[in-house]
C-alpha positions as CSV (number, residue, x, y, z in Angstrom):
1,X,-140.9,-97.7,91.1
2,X,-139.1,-99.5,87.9
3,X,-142.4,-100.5,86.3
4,X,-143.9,-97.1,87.8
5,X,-141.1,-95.4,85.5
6,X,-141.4,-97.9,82.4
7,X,-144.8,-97.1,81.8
8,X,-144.0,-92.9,82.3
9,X,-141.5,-93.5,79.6
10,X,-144.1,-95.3,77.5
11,X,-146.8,-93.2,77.5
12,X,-144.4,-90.3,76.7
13,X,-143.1,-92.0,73.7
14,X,-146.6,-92.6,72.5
15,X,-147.5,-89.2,73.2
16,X,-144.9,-87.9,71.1
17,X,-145.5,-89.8,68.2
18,X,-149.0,-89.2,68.2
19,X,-148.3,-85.9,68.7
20,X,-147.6,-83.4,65.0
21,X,-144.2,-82.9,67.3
22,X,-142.9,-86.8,65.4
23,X,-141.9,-85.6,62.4
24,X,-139.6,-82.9,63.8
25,X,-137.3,-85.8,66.6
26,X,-134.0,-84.4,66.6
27,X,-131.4,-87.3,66.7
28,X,-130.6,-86.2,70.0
29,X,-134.1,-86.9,71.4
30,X,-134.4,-90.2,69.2
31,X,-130.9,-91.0,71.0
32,X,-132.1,-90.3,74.4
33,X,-135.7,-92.5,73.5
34,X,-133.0,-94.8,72.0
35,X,-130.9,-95.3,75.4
36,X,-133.9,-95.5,77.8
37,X,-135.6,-98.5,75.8
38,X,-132.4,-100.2,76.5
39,X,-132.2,-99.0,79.6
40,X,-128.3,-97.6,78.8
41,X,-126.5,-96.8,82.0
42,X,-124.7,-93.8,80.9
43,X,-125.0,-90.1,81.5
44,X,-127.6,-89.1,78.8
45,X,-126.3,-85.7,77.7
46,X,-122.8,-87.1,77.5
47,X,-123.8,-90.1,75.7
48,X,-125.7,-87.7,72.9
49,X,-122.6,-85.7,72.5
50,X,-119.8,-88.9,72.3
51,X,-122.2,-90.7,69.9
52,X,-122.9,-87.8,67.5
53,X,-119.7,-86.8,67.6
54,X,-118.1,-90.3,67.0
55,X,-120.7,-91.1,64.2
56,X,-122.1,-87.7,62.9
57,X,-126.1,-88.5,62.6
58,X,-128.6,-91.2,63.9
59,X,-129.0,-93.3,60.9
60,X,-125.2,-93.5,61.0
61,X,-125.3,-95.0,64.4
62,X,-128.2,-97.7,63.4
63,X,-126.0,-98.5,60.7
64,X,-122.7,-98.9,62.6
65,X,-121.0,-102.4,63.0
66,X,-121.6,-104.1,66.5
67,X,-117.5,-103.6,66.8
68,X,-117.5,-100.0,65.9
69,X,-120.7,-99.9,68.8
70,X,-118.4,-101.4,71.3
71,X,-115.4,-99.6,70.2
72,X,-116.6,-96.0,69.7
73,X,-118.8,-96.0,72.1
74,X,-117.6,-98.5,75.2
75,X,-121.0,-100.3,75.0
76,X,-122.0,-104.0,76.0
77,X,-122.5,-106.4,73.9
78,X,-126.1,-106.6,74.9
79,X,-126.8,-102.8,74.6
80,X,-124.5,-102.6,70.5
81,X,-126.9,-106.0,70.4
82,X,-130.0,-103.8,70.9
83,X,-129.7,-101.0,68.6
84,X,-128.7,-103.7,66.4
85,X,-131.9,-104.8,66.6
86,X,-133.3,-101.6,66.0
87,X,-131.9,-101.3,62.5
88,X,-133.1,-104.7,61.4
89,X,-136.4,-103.6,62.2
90,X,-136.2,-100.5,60.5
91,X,-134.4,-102.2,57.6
92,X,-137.0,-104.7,57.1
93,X,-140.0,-101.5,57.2
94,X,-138.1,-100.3,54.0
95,X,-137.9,-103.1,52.3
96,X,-141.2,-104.3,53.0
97,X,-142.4,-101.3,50.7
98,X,-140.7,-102.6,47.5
99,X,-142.9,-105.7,46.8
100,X,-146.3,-105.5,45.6
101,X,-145.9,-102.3,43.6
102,X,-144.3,-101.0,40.6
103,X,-141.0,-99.7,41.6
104,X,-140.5,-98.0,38.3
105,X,-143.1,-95.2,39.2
106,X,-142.4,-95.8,43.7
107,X,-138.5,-95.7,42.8
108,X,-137.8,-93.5,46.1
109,X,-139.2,-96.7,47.8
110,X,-136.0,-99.0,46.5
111,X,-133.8,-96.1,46.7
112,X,-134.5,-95.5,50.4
113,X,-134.0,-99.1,51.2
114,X,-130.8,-99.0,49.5
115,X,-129.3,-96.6,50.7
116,X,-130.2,-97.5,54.2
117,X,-128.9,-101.4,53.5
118,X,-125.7,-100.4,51.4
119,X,-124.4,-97.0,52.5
120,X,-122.0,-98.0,54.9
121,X,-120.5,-101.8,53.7
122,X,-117.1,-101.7,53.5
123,X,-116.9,-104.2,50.6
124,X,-118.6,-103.8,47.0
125,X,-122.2,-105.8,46.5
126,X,-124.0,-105.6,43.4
127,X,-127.7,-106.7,43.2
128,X,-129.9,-107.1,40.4
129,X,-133.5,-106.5,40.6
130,X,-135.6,-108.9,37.8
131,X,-139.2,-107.0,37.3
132,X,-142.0,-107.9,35.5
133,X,-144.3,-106.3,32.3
134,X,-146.0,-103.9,35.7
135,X,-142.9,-103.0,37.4
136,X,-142.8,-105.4,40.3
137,X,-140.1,-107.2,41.7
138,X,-139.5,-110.4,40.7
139,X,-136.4,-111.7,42.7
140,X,-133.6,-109.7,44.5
141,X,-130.1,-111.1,43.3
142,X,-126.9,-110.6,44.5
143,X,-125.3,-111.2,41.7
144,X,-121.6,-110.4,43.3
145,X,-119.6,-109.1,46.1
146,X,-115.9,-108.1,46.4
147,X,-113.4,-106.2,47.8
148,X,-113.0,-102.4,48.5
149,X,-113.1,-101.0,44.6
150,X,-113.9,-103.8,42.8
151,X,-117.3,-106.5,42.1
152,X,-117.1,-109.4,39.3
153,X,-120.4,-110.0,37.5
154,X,-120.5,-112.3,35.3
155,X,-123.1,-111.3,32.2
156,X,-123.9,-114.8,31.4
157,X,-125.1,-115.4,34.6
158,X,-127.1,-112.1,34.5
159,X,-128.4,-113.3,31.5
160,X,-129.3,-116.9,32.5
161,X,-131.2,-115.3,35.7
162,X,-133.3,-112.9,33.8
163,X,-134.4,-115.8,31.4
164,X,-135.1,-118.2,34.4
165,X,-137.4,-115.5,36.3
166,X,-138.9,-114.6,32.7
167,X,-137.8,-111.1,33.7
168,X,-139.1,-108.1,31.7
169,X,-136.4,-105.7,32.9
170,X,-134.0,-104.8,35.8
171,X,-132.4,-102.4,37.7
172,X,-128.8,-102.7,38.0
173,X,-127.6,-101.9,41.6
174,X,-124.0,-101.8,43.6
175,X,-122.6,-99.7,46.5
176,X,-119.2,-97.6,46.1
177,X,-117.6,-98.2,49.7
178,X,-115.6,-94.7,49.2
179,X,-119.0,-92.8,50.1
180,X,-118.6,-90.9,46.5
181,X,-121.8,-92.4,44.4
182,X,-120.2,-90.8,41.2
183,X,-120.0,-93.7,38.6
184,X,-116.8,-94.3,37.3
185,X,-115.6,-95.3,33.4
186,X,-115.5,-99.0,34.4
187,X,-119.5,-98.5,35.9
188,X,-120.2,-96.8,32.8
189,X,-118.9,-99.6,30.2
190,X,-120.0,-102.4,32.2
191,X,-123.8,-100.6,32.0
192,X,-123.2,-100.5,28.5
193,X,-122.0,-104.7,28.1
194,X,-125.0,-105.3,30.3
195,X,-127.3,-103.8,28.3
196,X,-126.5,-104.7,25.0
197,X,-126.5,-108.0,25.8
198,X,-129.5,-108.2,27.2
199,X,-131.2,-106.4,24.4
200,X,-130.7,-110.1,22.1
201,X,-132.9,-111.8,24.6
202,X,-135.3,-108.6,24.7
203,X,-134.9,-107.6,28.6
204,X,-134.1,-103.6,29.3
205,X,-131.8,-102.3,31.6
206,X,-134.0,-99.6,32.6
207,X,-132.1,-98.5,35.5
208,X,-128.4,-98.7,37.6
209,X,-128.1,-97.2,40.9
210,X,-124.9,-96.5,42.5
211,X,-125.0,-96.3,46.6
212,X,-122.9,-94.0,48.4
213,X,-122.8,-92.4,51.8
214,X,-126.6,-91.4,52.3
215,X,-127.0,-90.6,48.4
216,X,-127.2,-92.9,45.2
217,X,-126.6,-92.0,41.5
218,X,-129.0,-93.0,38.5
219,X,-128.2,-94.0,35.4
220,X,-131.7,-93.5,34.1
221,X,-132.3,-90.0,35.6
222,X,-129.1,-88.7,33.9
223,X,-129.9,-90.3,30.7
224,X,-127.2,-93.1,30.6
225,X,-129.7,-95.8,29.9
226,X,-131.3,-94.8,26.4
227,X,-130.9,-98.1,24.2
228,X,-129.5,-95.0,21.5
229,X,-126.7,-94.4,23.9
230,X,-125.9,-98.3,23.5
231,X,-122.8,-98.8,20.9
232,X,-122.4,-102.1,19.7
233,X,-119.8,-103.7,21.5
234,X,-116.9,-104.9,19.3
């Protein structure tokens, strides 16, 4: 009967996806999917309402602490363990599509990984992506991480990177744990430093992204990256 019911449920799932129904899965459907493959012993219907409730969409749960799982939601281990699990593969799908291409023309590709990976740390990271003359990633850096409003980088070690990678450019890239992805004064000056002193060794800032809660700011898309916005730093 167990196996009888496995494969029901597996063959439905594969129906659906095949189906031109997969690209309209409510989170409550992908939540009730979600708690079968686990094989969650909890009242379905009730189980959609607590969770969305507690964590307001789908990709919020995914991205949810294993405490917060456990907490908020009174599950095992094994089960906060699983879905877990089901972010790190979906995590590594979106970054899998940032190599090999030139993420100055795929840019949705990096910010869609971001935002995924960043939107919900509690402390500040900030990562530097080193490209080369096509666009491509060279090496992913974090360059820095600290507490709730505030990162240290350290431009001489920014510097010292790009010139070990041979780096053409880079994207400048750090989270704001408030949710807001508004850059502040301090974001805006540091962009400037950044970029002025890479411009001696002939490397562009061509871009710095700023993660929030399921959105991101760009520096380059709102102009704040044009070398004749860059003041000479006194």
């Amino acid at each position: 009967m167990c196996e009888q019911k496995n494969e029901s449920f597996y063959i439905k799932i594969e129906h659906r996806i095949k189906s031109k129904e997969k690209h309209v899965l409510s989170d409550k459907k992908l939540l009730e999917y979600l708690s079968q493959w686990i094989n969650l012993n909890k009242n379905i219907t009730d189980w959609q309402s607590l969770t969305l409730s507690r964590f307001g969409s789908f990709p919020a749960i995914l991205t949810a602490s294993k405490d917060e799982l456990q907490k908020g939601l009174n599950l095992s281990e094994k089960d906060s363990a699983n879905i877990k699990l089901c972010y790190e593969i979906s995590l590594r799908l979106l970054k899998a599509r940032i190599y090999n291409c030139n993420i100055l023309e795929n840019k949705i590709f990096l910010t869609d990984y971001l935002i995924a990976h960043l939107s919900r740390k509690q402390t500040e990271d900030f990562l530097i992506y080193f490209l080369d003359e096509e666009g491509q990633i060279i090496q992913e850096t974090l360059q820095g991480n600290g507490t709730v409003n505030a990162t240290s980088l350290y431009i001489r070690e920014v510097t010292r990177s790009a010139l070990k990678c041979n780096a053409h450019s880079l994207i400048l890239v750090h989270n704001h744990p408030s949710g807001v992805a508004a850059p502040s004064g301090s974001d805006e000056k540091l962009t400037e430093m950044v970029t002025y002193a890479l411009k001696v060794i002939n490397v562009q800032v061509v871009d710095h992204l700023i993660i929030g809660n399921g959105c991101f700011f760009s520096f380059a898309e709102n102009n704040l990256v044009i070398p004749s916005n860059i003041s000479r730093l006194k």
